[in-house]
N, C-alpha and C positions, 0 to 999 in steps of 0.2 A: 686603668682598670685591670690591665694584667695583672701587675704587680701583685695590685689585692689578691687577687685571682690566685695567682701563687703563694701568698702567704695564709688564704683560707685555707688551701691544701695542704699544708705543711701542718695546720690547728688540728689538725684531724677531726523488757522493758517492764521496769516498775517504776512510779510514781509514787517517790512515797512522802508521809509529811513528818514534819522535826523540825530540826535545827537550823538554821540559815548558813549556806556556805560561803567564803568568802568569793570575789566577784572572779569572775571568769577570765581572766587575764592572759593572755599565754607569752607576755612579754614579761610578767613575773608569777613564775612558778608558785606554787601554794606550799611555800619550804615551811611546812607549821603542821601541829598536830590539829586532826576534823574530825569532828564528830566523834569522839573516841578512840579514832585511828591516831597511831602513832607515826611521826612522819620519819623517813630515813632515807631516802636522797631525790632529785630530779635525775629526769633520763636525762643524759649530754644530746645539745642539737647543735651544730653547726650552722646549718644555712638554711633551715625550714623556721618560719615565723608564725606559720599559721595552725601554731597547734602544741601545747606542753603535756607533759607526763609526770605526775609527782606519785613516789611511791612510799607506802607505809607497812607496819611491820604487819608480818604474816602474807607476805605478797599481793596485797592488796594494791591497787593502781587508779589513780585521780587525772581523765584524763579533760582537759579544758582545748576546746576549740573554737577559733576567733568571731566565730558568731555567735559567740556566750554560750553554747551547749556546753553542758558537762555533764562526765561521765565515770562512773565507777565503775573499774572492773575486779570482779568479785572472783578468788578461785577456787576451783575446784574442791567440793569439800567444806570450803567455812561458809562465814551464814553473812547474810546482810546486816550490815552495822544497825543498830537504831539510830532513831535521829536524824536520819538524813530528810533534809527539808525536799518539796514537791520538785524541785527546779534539776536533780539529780538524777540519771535516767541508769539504773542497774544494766549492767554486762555479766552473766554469770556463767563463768567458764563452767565446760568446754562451752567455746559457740565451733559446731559443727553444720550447721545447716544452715549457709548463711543464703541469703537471696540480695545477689550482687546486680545492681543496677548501674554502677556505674563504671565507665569501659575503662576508665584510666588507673583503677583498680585491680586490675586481671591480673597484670603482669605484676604487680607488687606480692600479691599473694601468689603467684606461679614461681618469683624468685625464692621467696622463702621454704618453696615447698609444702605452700597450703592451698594448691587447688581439693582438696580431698573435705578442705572445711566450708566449700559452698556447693552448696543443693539446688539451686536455683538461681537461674539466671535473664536479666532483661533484653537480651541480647541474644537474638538465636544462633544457631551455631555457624549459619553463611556468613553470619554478621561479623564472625571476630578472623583479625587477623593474626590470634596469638594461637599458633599449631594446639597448645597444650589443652587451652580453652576449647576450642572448636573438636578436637579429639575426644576432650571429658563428653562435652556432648551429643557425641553420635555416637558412642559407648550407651551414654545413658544416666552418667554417671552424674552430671550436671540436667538440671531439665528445666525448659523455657517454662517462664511463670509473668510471662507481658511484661511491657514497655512499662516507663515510669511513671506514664498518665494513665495505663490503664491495667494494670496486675491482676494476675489471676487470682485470686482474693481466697477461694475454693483450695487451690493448689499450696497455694502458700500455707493456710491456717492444715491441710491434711498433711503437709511434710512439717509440720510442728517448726517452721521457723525460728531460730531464733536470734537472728538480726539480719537487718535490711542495710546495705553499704549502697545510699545514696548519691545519683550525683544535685549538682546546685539545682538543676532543671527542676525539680521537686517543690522547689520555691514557686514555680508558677501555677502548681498544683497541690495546695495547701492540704486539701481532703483527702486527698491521698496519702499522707503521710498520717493526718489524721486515723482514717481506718486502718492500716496500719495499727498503730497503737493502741488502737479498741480493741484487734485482735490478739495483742500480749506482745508483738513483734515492736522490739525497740530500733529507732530509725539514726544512723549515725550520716550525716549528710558532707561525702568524703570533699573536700576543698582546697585539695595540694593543686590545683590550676587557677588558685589565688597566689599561689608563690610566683615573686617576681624573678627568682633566683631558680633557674632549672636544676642546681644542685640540692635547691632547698625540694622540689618535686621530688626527687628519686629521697629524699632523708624521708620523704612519708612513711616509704619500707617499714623505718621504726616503729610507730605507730600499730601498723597491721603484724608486729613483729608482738606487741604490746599482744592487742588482740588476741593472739594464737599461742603464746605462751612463749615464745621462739625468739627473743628478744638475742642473745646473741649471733643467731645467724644471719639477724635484719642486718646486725651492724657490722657483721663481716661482708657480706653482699653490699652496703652501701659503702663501707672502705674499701673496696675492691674495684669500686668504682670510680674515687675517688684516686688512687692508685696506680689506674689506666691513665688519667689526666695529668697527673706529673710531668707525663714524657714530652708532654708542652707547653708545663704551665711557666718555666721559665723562659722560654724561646723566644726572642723578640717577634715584636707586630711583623705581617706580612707585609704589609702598607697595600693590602687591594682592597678594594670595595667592593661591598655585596648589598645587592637588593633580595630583595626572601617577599613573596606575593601571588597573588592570585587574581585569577579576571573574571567578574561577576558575569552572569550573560547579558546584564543592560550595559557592558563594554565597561563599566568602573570598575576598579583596580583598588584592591583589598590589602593596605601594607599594617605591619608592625609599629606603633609607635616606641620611642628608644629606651621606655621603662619596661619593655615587654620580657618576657623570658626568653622568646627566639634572638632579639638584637641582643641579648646576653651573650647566649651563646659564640652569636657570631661575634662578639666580642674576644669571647674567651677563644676563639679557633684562632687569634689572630688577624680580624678581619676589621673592616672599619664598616659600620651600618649606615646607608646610605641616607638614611631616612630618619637622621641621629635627632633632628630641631626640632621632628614631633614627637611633643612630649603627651603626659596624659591627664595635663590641666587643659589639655585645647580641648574645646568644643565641648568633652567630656572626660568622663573616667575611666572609660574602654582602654582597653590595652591596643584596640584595632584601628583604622579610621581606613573612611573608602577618598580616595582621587577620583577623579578624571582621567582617563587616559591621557592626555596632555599633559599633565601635569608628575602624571605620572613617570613619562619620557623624558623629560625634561630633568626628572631626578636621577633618573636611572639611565639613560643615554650614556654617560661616559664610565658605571660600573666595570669592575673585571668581571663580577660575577652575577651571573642572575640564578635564582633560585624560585622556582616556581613550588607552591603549596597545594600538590594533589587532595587535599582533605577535604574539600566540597565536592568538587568538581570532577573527579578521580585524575589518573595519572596522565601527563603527555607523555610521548616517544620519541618522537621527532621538531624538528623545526616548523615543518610543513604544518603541525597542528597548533603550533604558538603562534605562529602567524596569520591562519586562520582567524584566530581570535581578535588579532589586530597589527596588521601589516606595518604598523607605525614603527612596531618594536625592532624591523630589519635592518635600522639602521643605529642600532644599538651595539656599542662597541663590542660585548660580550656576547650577542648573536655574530657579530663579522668574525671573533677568534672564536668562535666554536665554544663559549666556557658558560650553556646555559642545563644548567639542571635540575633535575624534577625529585621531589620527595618522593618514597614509594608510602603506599596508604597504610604501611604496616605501622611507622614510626609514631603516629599519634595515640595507640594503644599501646606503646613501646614505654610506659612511663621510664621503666630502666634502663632504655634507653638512650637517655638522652645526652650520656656521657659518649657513647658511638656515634651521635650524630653532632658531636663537636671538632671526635676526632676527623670523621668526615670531612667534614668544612674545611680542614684543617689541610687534609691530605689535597682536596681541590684547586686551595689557593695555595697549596706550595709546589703541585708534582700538576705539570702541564699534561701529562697522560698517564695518569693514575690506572692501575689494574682495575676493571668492573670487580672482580671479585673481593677486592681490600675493602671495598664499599658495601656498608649493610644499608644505608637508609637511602640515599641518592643516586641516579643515575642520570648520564649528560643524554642531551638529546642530541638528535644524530640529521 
């Protein structure tokens, strides 16, 4: 898996009716002239699946995402094609006022330098752990407009929205994205936490780079990233083991199955995933599956490394509080050498992140007492 690992790094709302486009594919790009548009290239993706961009002349932009949405975006200045059949949903730059619901989104538009293009947020400002976000909002500059089940409908339609940056959760609430759309606001439902490749996560950047007009700065910031990880993408395996989990409060234990994007990672850090055999044909299609605490011990007992997932539950600090939860785990070899640690809650709205939390890994399972400070996403408990 390294190997690869290293050689990927090296590769470097209107509705309207007409025409019928061709299907929605984002495993092959729409390299063809539509509806009148002329076609002249695809954006390059490396490691994101879940999402293509095809562009045509006058800057025009076709973007197709794996749940068949498609989308055109229209710039500045020209008009909407004709022809475009019902199933095509207009983006017509600028979008500056956007109403961003979903959290894994923040920091892809903070990278680029496009917090200044959302207005409204589902996420109050206690909520976010991205400084940039939570500052726009107590400025003012950003303003709460409700969760994604229940949107301030009023606020939205009076700051003249114009796009709503969904997460998947919107799917359990159909009518709301419906109203939405009644009120002119077209709904783009973001889906980079269907990438099984966490490098393919941070390549979303492009996308919101598409969006905003800033298409080269997405893809300097995501090779920049990519650029970071070199420093270890050749390094041979560490050969330690890592467990990465959580403990529900009915005492069962919440792990990664081995197609997940976290056992990526901890792949690419060098590490072996303790939890490699389940895959995501067992049981179901979940990336997640819960244990038993027993069962759970029994995988994890002889790890070097345990890594606990503060993102339900919030952060531990100590021993004292992992044990609390279940005294089993004290005699887990990586509780006896001290090498157990805790995500901090900032890293799961860290979407660009997630090339720091491999160097992390990285630095854990090679440097027995790592400086706290070289460390941005984890800390050992004590």
């Amino acid at each position: 898996m390294r190997k690869i690992f290293a050689a990927l790094l090296c590769a470097g709302i209107l509705l309207l009716p007409g025409c019928a486009a061709p299907a929605s594919d984002p495993s092959a790009p729409a390299a063809a002239d539509w509806c009148g548009l002329t076609y002249e290239y695809s954006l390059p993706l490396t490691h994101a699946d879940q999402f293509t961009v095809s562009y045509y002349k006058n800057g025009y932009a076709r973007i197709d995402i794996a749940d068949g949405s498609r989308y055109l975006v229209v710039p500045a200045g020209q008009d909407v094609p004709d022809g475009l059949d019902n199933g095509t949903v207009i983006l017509q730059q600028p979008l500056d006022r956007i109403y961003l619901v979903a959290t894994s989104a923040m920091d892809l538009f903070r990278a680029v330098g496009g917090l200044d293009s959302i207005r409204l947020s589902g996420t109050d400002a206690d909520g976010w752990y991205i400084p940039e976000a939570r500052q726009a909002m107590e400025r003012g500059d950003i303003l709460y407009a409700g969760k994604y089940s229940a949107p301030d409908y009023e606020r939205i339609y009076a700051e003249q929205c114009d796009l709503a940056v969904e997460s998947t959760m919107i799917y359990h609430t159909p009518e709301v994205k419906e109203q939405l759309e009644r009120l002119g606001v077209p709904v783009l439902v973001e889906r980079s936490s269907y990438e099984s490749d966490p490098l393919g996560r941070m390549e979303w950047v492009k996308l919101y780079g598409v969006l905003l007009g800033c298409e080269t700065q997405a893809e300097a910031v995501y090779q920049a990233e990519l650029d970071r990880l070199s420093a270890i993408a050749d390094q041979p395996d560490t050969g330690k083991t890592v467990a990465f989990f959580h403990i529900n409060t009915n005492g069962s234990v919440t792990v990664r199955k081995s197609g997940d994007y976290v056992a990526k990672m901890i792949d690419m850090a060098g590490g072996d995933y303790v939890f490699s055999e389940l895959s995501a044909q067992e049981d179901n299609a979940l990336s997640t599956t819960n244990l038993q605490m027993e069962a759970f011990y029994a995988g994890a007992k002889d790890a070097d490394c345990l890594i606990y997932n503060s993102t339900i539950g919030g952060e531990l600090h100590t021993m004292e509080e992992l044990l609390a939860k279940s005294p089993l785990l004290a005699d887990c070899k990586a509780v006896r050498e001290g090498s157990v640690w805790c995500t901090g809650q900032n890293l799961f709205q860290s979407s660009m992140g997630l090339g720091g939390m491999i160097l992390d890994i990285h630095t854990v399972l090679t440097d027995p007492a790592p400086d706290p400070a070289a460390l941005t996403y984890l800390h050992r408990l004590t």
